[in-house]
Each structure stands twice: as structure tokens, then as C-alpha cells.
BAVEXZA-36974 format. One record per residue (C-alpha): y, x, z. Coordinates in steps of 0.5 Angstrom, whole numbers, plus 500, padded with zeros to 3 digits. Each point is the difference from the previous one (the first is absolute). Last residue first. Layout:
N
YXZ...
***
This chain:
644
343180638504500506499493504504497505501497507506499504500493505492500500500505506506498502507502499506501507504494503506504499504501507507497501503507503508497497499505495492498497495502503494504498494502505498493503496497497494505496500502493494499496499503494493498496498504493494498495499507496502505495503507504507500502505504496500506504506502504501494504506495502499494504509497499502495504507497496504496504506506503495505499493501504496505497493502501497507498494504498495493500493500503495496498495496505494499497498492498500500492506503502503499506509501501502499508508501502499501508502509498507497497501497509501507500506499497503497507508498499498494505496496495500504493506497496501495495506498496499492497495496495496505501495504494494504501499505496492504499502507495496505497496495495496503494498494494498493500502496506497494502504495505497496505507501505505504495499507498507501503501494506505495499506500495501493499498498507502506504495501505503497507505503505500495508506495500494495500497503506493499501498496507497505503495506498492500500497503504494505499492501502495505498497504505500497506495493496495505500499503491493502498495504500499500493493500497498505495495496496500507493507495498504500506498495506504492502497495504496506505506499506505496501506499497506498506507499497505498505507497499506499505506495498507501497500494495494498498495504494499495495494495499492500498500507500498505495496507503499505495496506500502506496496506498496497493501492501499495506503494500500496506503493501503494503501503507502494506504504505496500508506498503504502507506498498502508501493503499500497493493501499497503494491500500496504495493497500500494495504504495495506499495494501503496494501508496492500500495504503502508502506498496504506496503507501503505495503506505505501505501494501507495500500494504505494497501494503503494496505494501507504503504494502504504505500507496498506506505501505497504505494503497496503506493501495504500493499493495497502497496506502499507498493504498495497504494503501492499496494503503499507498499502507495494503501500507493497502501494503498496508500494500502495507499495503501496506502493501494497496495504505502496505504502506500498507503495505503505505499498506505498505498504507507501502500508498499497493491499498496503496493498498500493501501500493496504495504505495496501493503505496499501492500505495500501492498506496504505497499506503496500507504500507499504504494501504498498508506496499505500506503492502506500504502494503507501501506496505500504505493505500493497498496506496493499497495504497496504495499492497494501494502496494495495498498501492501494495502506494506496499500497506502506505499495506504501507496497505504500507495497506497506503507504499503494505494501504502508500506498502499497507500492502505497497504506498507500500506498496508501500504496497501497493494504497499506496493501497498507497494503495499508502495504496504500492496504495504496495505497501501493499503499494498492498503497508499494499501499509504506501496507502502500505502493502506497504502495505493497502500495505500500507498493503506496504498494495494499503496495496497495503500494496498505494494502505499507501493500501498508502497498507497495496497504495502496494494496496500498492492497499500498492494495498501495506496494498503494499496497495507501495501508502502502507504505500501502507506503505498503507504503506495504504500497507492499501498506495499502492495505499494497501502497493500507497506503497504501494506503502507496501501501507493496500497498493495496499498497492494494501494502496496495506506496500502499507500492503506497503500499508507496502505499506507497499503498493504506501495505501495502505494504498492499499497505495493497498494505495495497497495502503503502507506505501504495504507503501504497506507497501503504495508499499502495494502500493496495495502500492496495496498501492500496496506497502504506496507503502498499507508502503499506504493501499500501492507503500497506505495501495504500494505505502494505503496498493507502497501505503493505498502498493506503500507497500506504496506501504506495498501497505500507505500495506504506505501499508499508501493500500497494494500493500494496501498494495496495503503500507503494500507502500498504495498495496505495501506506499497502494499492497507500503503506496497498493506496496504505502497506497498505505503506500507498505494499505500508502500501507494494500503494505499494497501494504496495499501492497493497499495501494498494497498501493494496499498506504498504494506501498501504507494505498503500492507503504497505504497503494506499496504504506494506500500501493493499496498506496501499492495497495503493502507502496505495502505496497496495497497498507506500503503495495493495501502502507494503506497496506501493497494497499500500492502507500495502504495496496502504494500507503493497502499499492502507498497504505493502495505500494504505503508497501505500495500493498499497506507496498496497495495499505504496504504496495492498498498497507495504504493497500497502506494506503505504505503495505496501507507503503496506501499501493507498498502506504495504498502498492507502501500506503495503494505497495506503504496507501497503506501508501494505501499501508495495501494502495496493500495504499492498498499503493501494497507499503502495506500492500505498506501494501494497501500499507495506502504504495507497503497503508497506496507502497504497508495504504499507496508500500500508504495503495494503503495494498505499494497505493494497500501492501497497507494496500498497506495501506499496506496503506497495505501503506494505503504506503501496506493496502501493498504495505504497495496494500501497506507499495496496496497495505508499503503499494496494499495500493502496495506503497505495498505504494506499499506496498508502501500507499506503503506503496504505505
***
């Protein structure tokens, strides 16, 4: 922790100010402060109103700060570059000709974070400032604005392969000094959007940890004694040793992270202060000492959380749902009873900012049950507050507690018309999908198209390669009648796990029908072993009938693929015919026979095919030639023509 280095010298003794304190009880001096309307109840009231007081947080006009929306790059930038005291410079022209992009009202702050080194000219450039910050670029600004000097730590997350290289030591600094958590299961989620709630919380612990500003001082200590005298005094032992610091009259006080009055805080509480440039506390953060988990004390046998139910970022909660579940690493139990542990549970419906009413709570092995009064109200978002020094292990090791930022939820109101997906390309469970393969392609039921922009479409789908443990860079999207098209930035590698995660409310129909999305379970595929240079390929002089991009003019009844050697259905099996996929303008057609003969594959229908844009997918591994080297199969965009 950053000490302040000068103080004030007070002229009265300490001894004559603390004779004082004896004033009748109920007759403290009171401090009263601001808090902006939409965060009296939330769980970042502290950090929001700590950055108001210093400035750094600004607000709307009709007096929210509106905690649960997402926070912007270019809204993320500025706060920073706010509480580093840097906002108001002349940037350099390179800088700003590489803020192009951002709004007008940001565009010189963007700079001069450019010109100090927190974000790249070429990041810069590359960036959309209108979208929501990331987790990992987040983390990355915050260690910049260390002049850089983050130490080595190990990173730990679970799901590490999806931060960028370049970005996972400033994650494991900030994690490591508890700027930015993680979440239950040992996940970072990198590439989650950050809300504005956050990143006060972010921000604040920043600010105290490393003293981002000088103009303002930071001072952590344990209470000695509170002085309600006018003005105000609170005395504490800190680094520096013994030392009493004057209370701003409109100071901001919270304790266990509620707004609080002075005489709320205690001998023996742990209290950190804002002390603006006269050195005066404007911010009051004080932890109930017998709460107070010091970082130097950590328990590292405490219980932790194994599970959430609903998960953490959940956005299809169940509506009406009266239980919520915590399933720890070992069996826990109250530390005093369960109804004190219910008494200090808050679970927030943060849409229509309504506490919920807790019926009871249920301590049984290894779960805290939580019973709602009332279910769960359609589409709305939740959040649970658990405090620490409520529960304990069987060995007395408290639970540290869970914030708010680390549980919630959002109910959805199903929408039967929303849009579904029709096929997938590659296949859910494919196993020899083409290695190389640069586009994926979901098909829907109906005309589909952004709800803001293709850019936030692209921004949100997440491809891991699972094998190697990598998020998998995604070039661009194309969304275009039925069909959505994910273009990547390199080749599918050889014989590795995909998934593809779509979340929900980016995509919806044309009446804003929004799809519901696809769970990383429910689109995944392996690409094959090294290919087979003996495998059958397409016939270079004779090819495909109608060829690759061809328009043809007239009635067609026949689709021909010619091999360059004899081929035949992989293990003698014809149903291998039925894989064997034709799309017109994105519906399925069915054909009336297939054929596969010496190194001819014939697709035969009765009726002359109807006028259209057509694809033909042929899946690996279906056909063989005599030696079984298996044929790599067509793509998506390997067989495509156009009947006028």
C-alpha cells in the first residue's frame, strides 16, 4: 500500500481532541454526502461515489451513473486517463490522427493515452472505441499506466489460452493484486464485456494499490479512535506509524461497503482514506474489524466457490426460479446461525432496482441454498451479495464472501418466433472437418440480421481451439438473407477441437426476434489428421458439373462430381449418401437419388432444380477411394453455382 508521505500538522494535541469525544451517544457529528441515484443500493455505491468525489467519475444529467450498462474503450480510456491526472493535454498529431475513430468528446483523451503509452497507435487504429471494453484490454491499460512495470506472476485462470499473449502478464499483475477478480470455477472471462459498475471497482482498487494520482493520497490503517468533534478527526495506525487526519464535512463513508455515518466506524476497524490535496479525508472506506481479511493474512484454507447455480453470466435464467445455489470446495457451515447468514445476503433485481425478499436459507455439505420469497421475474437482471465472515469451513476458515460483480444473472422471456438454426458448417460433432477451412457458416430458419452492427456480431462470437488452448482470431462476419458467415483470420489446424460460442441478443429475425443463441456444447468439431496425399481428389480437367461459381442457363436434373481415380462409399455404407447436403438460397433440397460409380458421383432429381444461388457440401470422410484413402470432402464455398 502507497502511504502519503506529508501531512497536515494539526494544532490541537490529540489528547485535547479526543476529551472531545465525550458527547452524549446519538449526538455524533453526522456527514452527509452525495450519492448518485441509481447506486444507493448497488453493490459499487463505494468505488462510483469514491471516483465522483475525486472527480473521475462524472455521471448523467438526469443524476445516474447506470452501473449495470457496459463501459465503452473510449469511456474506459478517459476514466483512466482521469485518474492519472492526465485529462486537459495537447496530444501529439500521430496520436490523434490514430484516434480518428473515436467520438469527438473522447478523441483528445484517446490521444494522450496514446502519447503516454497505455494504448498502441496500431491498437488504436484497430479498435472500435463505441464497443464495450474487454476484460483483458482493461487489464492491459491499468498495467500501462505503471509506467509499465508490471512484475512477473503466474497466471492461473483456467482459460488463460484466451488472452492475447502480449496481455497476460498485465492480467496475472492485476489479479495478483486483486484489482481484477476472476470468476467461480478459476475463469478470467477475457474477453467479457466490462460495466460500468466495474470499472469504478477496478479503478478504485487501482488507485489505492499503486496511487495513480498524487493529488490525491491514499492512507490504509487500523482505527484508533473516531473524533465526531467539528471538524471531524479520525485517528489510526498506519505504515508511517501513529497519525490523525482531518473528515471532510461532505466526506463519503461507507463501512462493509454501505454508505455509513461516522459514528459507525469503530476502534479496531480497518480504514482506508482519500485525502484530497489539503489533506483531508473526502472518502472514508472502513472494514469491520472483525471481518477484515487483510491480503497479508489470507487464509488459504478458506472454502471457495466450486459452482453457481444459476451460473455466473448466466442470460437464460429461469423464469419463476425460487432456489439460487453456492457449492463450494468442502463442506461449510454457519458461522453463527443461518438465519444471520440469510440476514446478510442481498440479492438485488437490478432492472427494476428492487431488493429481493429471502424466504430462507439452506446450509447442507457443501451448499449454501438460497429460497426466494418469489421466483424469478421475466427479463430482468439479478445480483447476489454474499458477505464475508458469515460462513465458515468445518475448521473455522472463513469464506471471504461474494460481491455482486461475481454473481449475476438475467432472466429472458422466450420468444417462439425468434430465429433457429437450420444446419451448421461445419457440423456440430464433425470429426474430419477440412484442415485449412477459413469460413463458418450457421444457417437459420429465416432472414436474420444484426441487432447493432456485423462489427458487434464479430466482436462477441468466441472460436477456441480447444486442443491448443487458444481463442481463434476471427477476421470477419458477413450476415446476408439466412445465413451467417464467420470468416477467420487463419486456416483450421490439423486435427484439433473447435468450439463456437454465439451469444445471446446479437443476432434477431427481421420483426427483432432475437436469437437465443449457440453454447460453445452445442457447436463443436475436429478437424482431420495430416491429409493424405494418396487421398481422391476432384478431376482437374473434368471437375465439378455445373463448375465452382458457374451460371447456368437453363433446366439442370444432374449435379456431377468427377474424381481423378475410382471412388466408393466409405466402408461399403450408402447411408453415407444421406450427409450429402444441397442449399438453395439457404433451404435444404432434397434430392431423388445419389450415385457413386467407378469416378463418377452423380446427385440426380426428377424435376429440373428451381432458379437460385446453390451450395453442395460433401462431408470428409464419406468417400474413399480402393486403397480406403479418404476424400477430403467440399466445403461450404467449394461447390457454389447459380441457376437462372
Amino acid at each position: 500500500m502507497v502511504a502519503v508521505l506529508s501531512l497536515s500538522v494539526l494544532t490541537a494535541p490529540p489528547d485535547a481532541l479526543a476529551k472531545q469525544k465525550k458527547t452524549p451517544p446519538g449526538q455524533a457529528k453526522k456527514i452527509n454526502f452525495q450519492m448518485m441515484n441509481d447506486v444507493r443500493n448497488h453493490w459499487a455505491v463505494e468505488p462510483v461515489t469514491a471516483l465522483q468525489k475525486e472527480g473521475i467519475i462524472k455521471g448523467y444529467a438526469d443524476g445516474n451513473y447506470y452501473p449495470q450498462s457496459e463501459v465503452s474503450r473510449s469511456e474506459s480510456l478517459v476514466m483512466l486517463m482521469r485518474a492519472l491526472g492526465l485529462e486537459g493535454g495537447d496530444p501529439s498529431k500521430a496520436a490523434l490522427k490514430a484516434a480518428a475513430d473515436c467520438p469527438d468528446w473522447a478523441k483528445d483523451t484517446v490521444a494522450l493515452a496514446i502519447d503516454k503509452g497505455i494504448i498502441t497507435e496500431e491498437e488504436a487504429e484497430e479498435l472500435d472505441f463505441s464497443k464495450p471494453a474487454l476484460r483483458y484490454e482493461v487489464a492491459v491499460w491499468l498495467g500501462r499506466a505503471q509506467n509499465d512495470d508490471v512484475s512477473a506472476a503466474n497466471l492461473t485462470f483456467a482459460d488463460s489460452g484466451k488472452i492475447p499473449g502480449y496481455a497476460k502478464k498485465y492480467v496475472a499483475f492485476m489479479a495478483q493484486n486483486k484489482v481484477i477478480n476472476g470468476y467461480p470455477g478459476n475463469i478470467f472471462g477475457p474477453l467479457n464485456t466490462v460495466k460500468r459498475s466495474e470499472i469504478a471497482s477496478m479503478l478504485f482498487k487501482c488507485q489505492s494499490v499503486f496511487s495513480l494520482n498524487n493529488k490525491f493520497g491514499y492512507i490504509s490503517g487500523e482505527v484508533k479512535d473516531v473524533l465526531p468533534s467539528d471538524p471531524a478527526y479520525i485517528m489510526l495506525t498506519a505504515n508511517a506509524g501513529e497519525m490523525m487526519i482531518q473528515v471532510a464535512d461532505d466526506a463519503a463513508i461507507f463501512v462493509d461497503g454501505e454508505a455509513a455515518d461516522l459514528d459507525d466506524i469503530e476502534e479496531g476497524d480497518y480504514v482506508t482514506l482519500v485525502l484530497n490535496p489539503t489533506r483531508k479525508a473526502i472518502v472514508v472506506s472502513a472494514q469491520d474489524g472483525e471481518n477484515n481479511n487483510d491480503d497479508e493474512d489470507e487464509d488459504s484454507d478458506a472454502p471457495e466457490i466450486a459452482g453457481l447455480s444459476p451460473k455466473d453470466g448466466a442470460k437464460d435464467a429461469e423464469i419463476g426460479l425460487k432456489q439460487l445455489v453456492a457449492t463450494f470446495d468442502e463442506n461449510i457451515q454457519a458461522v453463527k446461525s443461518e438465519s444471520d447468514v440469510e440476514s446478510k445476503i442481498e440479492i438485488t433485481n437490478e432492472t427494476d432496482d428492487q431488493t429481493v425478499e429471502i424466504k430462507d436459507v439452506d446450509i447442507t455439505g457443501k451448499k449454501l441454498t438460497i429460497y426466494l420469497a418469489d421466483g424469478l421475474e421475466a427479463d430482468c437482471e439479478y445480483t447476489v451479495y454474499i458477505r464475508s465472515g458469515i460462513i465458515e469451513d468445518e475448521d473455522g476458515n472463513n469464506f471471504g464472501g461474494l460481491r455482486a460483480s461475481d454473481w449475476n444473472f438475467s432472466t429472458f422471456e422466450e420468444d417462439s418466433n425468434a430465429p433457429e438454426i437450420a444446419g451448421l458448417s461445419p457440423k456440430d460433432g464433425a470429426k474430419d472437418v477440412e484442415i485449412g477451412l477459413k469460413q463458418l457458416v450457421a444457417n437459420f430458419d429465416e432472414n436474420i440480421q444484426a441487432v447493432k452492427s456485423e462489427s458487434d456480431v464479430e466482436s462477441k462470437i468466441e472460436i477456441t481451439n480447444e486442443t491448443d488452448d487458444q481463442t481463434v482470431e476471427i477476421k470477419d462476419v458477413d450476415i446476408t438473407g439466412k445465413k451467417l458467415i464467420i470468416y477467420l483470420a487463419d486456416g483450421l489446424e490439423t486435427d484439433c477441437e473447435y468450439t463456437v460460442y454465439i451469444p445471446r441478443n446479437i443476432i434477431e429475425d427481421k420483426d427483432g426476434n432475437s436469437f437465443e443463441g449457440i453454447d460453445d456444447s452445442d457447436w463443436n468439431f475436429t478437424t482431420a489428421e495430416d491429409e493424405d496425399n494418396t487421398a481422391p481428389k476432384i478431376d482437374g480437367s473434368r471437375g465439378l458439373d455445373p463448375r465452382d461459381n458457374d451460371v447456368v442457363v437453363g433446366s439442370v436434373y444432374e449435379l456431377t462430381a468427377r474424381f481423378d481415380e475410382n471412388v466408393q462409399w466409405a466402408d461399403d455404407d450408402e447411408d453415407y449418401a444421406d450427409k450429402i447436403t444441397i442449399f438453395n438460397d439457404n433451404n435444404e433440397v432434397t434430392p431423388d437419388d445419389i450415385e457413386l460409380k467407378d469416378d463418377e458421383l452423380v446427385i440426380k432429381f426428377d424435376k429440373a432444380l428451381a432458379d437460385g444461388e446453390y451450395s453442395v457440401i460433401i462431408p470428409r470422410g464419406i468417400i474413399e477411394d480402393e486403397a480406403g484413402n479418404s476424400f477430403k470432402g467440399i466445403g461450404v464455398n467449394g461447390w457454389n453455382f447459380e441457376i437462372r
